[in-house]
C-alpha positions as CSV (number, residue, x, y, z in Angstrom):
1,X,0.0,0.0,0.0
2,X,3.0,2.6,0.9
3,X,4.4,1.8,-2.5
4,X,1.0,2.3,-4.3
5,X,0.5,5.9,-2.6
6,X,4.4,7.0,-3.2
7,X,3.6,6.4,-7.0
8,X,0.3,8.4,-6.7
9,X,-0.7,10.9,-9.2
10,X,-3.5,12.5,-7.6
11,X,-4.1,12.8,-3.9
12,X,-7.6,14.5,-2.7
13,X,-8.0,14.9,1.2
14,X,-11.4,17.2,1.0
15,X,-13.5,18.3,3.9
16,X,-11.8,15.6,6.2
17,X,-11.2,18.5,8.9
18,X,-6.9,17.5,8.0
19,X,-4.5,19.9,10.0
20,X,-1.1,20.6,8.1
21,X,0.5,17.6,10.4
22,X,-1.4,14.9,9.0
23,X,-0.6,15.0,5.6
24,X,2.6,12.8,4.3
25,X,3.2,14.4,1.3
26,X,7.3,14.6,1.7
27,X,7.9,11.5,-0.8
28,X,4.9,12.2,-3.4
29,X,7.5,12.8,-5.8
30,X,4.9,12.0,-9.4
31,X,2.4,13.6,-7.5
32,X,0.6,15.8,-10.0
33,X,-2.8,16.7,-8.3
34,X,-3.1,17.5,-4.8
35,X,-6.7,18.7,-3.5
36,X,-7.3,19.5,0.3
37,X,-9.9,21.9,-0.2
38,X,-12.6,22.2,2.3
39,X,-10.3,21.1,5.7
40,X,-9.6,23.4,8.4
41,X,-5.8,24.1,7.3
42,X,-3.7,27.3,8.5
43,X,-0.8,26.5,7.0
44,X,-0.1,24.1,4.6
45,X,4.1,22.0,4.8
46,X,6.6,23.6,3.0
47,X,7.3,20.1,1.5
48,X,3.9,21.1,-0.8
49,X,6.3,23.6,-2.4
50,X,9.1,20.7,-3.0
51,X,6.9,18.1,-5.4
52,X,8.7,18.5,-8.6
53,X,5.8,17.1,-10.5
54,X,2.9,19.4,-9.4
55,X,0.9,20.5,-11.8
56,X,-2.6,20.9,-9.5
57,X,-3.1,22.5,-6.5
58,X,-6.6,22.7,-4.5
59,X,-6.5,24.4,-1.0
60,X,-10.2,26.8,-1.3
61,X,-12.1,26.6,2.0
62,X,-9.1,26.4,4.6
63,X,-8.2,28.8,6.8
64,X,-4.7,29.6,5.1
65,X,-2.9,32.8,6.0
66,X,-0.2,32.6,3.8
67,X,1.0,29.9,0.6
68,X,4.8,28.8,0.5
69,X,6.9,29.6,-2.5
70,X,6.4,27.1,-5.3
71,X,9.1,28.1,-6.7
72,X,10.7,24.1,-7.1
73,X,7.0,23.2,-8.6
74,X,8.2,24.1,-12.3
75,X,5.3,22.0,-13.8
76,X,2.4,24.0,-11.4
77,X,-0.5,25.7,-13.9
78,X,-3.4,25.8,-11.0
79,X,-3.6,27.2,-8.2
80,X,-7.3,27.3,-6.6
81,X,-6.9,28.8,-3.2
82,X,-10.3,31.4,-2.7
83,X,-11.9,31.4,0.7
84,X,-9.3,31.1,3.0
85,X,-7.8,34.0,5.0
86,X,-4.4,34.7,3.1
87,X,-2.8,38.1,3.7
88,X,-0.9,37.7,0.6
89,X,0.4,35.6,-2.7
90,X,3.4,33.7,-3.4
91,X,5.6,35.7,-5.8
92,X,5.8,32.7,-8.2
């Protein structure tokens, strides 16, 4: 099963009330999609910014104050983050 999830693609964790702790996304290194809209999220691991294969990121309805730099996320087209609390953008 560990093997199967490290070769994910897509990973969706919506409305499951995650905090940024409970999410192993470290070694999700073909991960494409990620989607944890709808959680109760402040902040979100600075190992989202790391996946070199992210094309598809989904945080709306969290209570994010700020976005890491996805400045290593080369391959990153969508960014959906809207109802959340963020103060400001990443530069990228």
């Amino acid at each position: 099963v560990q093997h199967t999830l490290l070769q994910s693609r897509a990973f969706a964790f919506s409305t499951y009330s995650l905090d940024a702790q409970a999410a192993p996304l470290r070694n999700l290194k073909n991960l494409r999609e990620l989607r944890l809209s709808n959680n109760t999220l402040i902040s979100l691991p600075d190992e989202v910014a790391m996946l070199p294969a992210l094309e598809e990121i989904h945080v709306e309805g969290n209570l994010l104050k700020r976005l890491p730099e996805f400045s290593a996320c080369k391959r990153l087209r969508v960014l959906i983050a809207y109802d959340n609390k963020l103060q400001s953008a990443p530069r990228n």
